[in-house]
DSSP file (Angstrom, degrees, kcal/mol; ACC not computed):
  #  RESIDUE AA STRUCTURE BP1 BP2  ACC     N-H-->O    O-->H-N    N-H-->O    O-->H-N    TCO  KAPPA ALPHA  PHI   PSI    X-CA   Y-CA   Z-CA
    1    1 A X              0   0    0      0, 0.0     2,-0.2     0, 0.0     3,-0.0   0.000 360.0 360.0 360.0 130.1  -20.3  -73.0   53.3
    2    2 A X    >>  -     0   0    0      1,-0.1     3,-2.7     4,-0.0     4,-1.7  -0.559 360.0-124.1 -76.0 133.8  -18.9  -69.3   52.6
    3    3 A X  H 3> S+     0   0    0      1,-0.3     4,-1.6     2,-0.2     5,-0.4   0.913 105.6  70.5 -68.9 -35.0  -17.6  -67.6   55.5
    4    4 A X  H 3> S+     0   0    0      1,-0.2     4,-2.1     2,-0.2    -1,-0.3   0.788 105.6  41.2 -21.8 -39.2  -19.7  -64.8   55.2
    5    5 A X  H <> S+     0   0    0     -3,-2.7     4,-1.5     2,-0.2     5,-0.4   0.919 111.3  53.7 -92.5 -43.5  -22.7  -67.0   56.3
    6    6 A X  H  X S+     0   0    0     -4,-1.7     4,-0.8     1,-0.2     5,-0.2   0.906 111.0  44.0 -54.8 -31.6  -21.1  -68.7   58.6
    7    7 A X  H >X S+     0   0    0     -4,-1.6     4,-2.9     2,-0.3     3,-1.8   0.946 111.8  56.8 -76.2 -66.2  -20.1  -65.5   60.3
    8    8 A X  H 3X S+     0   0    0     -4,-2.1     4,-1.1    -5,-0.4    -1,-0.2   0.828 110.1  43.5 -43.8 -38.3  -23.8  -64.2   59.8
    9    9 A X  H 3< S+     0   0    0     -4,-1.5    -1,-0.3    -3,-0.2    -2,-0.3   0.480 112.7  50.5-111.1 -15.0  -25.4  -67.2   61.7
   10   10 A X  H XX>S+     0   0    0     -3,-1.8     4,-2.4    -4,-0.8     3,-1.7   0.724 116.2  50.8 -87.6 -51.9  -22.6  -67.1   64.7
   11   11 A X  H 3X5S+     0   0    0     -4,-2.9     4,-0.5     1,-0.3    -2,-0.2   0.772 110.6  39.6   8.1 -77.2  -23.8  -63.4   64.6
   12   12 A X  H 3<5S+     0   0    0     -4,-1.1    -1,-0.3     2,-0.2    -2,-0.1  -0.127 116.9  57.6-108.5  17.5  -27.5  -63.8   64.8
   13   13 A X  H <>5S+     0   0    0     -3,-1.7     4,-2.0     3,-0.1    -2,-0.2   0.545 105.0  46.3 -56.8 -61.5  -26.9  -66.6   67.4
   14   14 A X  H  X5S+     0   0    0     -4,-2.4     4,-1.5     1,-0.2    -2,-0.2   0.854 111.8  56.5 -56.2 -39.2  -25.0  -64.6   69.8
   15   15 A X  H  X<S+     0   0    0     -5,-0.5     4,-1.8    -4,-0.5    -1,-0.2   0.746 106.9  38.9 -91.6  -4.9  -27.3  -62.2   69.6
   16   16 A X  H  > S+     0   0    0      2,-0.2     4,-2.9     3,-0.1     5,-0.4   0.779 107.6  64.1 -60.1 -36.4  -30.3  -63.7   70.4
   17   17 A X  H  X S+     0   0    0     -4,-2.0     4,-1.8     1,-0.2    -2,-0.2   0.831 110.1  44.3 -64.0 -22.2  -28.7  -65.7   73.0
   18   18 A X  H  X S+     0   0    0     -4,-1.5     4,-2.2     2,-0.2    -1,-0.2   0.816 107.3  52.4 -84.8 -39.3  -28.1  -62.4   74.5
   19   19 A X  H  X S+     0   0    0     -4,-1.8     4,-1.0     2,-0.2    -2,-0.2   0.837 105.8  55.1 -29.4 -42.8  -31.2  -60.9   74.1
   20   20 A X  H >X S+     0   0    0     -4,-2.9     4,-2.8     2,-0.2     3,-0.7   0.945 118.1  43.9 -59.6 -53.1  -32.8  -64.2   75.8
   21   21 A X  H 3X S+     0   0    0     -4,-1.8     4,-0.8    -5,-0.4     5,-0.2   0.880 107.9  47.5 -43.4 -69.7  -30.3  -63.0   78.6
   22   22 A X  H 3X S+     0   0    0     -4,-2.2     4,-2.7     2,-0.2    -1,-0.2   0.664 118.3  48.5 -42.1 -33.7  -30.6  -59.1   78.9
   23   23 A X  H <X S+     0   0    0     -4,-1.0     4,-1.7    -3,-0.7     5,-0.2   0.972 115.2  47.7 -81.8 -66.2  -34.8  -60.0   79.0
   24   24 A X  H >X S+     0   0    0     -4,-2.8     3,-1.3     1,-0.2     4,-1.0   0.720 116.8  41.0 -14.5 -83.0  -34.0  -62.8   81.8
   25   25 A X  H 3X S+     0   0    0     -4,-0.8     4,-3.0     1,-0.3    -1,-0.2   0.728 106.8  58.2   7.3 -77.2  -32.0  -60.7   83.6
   26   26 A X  H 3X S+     0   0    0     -4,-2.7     4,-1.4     1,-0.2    -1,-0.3   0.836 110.2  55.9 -52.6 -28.5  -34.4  -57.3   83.3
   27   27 A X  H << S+     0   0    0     -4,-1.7    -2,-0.2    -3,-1.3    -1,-0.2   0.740 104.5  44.3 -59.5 -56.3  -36.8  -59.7   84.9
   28   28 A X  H >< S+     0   0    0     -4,-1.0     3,-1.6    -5,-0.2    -1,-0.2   0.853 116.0  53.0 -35.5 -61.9  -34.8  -60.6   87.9
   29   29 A X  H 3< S+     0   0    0     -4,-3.0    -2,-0.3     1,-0.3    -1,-0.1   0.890 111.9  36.5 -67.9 -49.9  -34.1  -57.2   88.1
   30   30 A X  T 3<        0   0    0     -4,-1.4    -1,-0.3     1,-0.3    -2,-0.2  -0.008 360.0 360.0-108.7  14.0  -37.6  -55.4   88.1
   31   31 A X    <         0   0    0     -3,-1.6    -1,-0.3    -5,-0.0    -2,-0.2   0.377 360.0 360.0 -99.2 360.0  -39.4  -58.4   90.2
């Protein structure tokens, strides 16, 4: 595997997983 893709897919991992959060979160916040 090249690190470029590995790097791309920890990427686009982290950032979803923080997206999931930030929407969780806003959720919390605004109920």
């Amino acid at each position: 595997m090249p690190v470029a893709e590995a790097l791309s897919w920890l990427i686009a991992i982290i950032a979803g997983s923080s997206l999931i959060f930030a929407v969780l979160a806003y959720r919390s916040v605004m109920r």
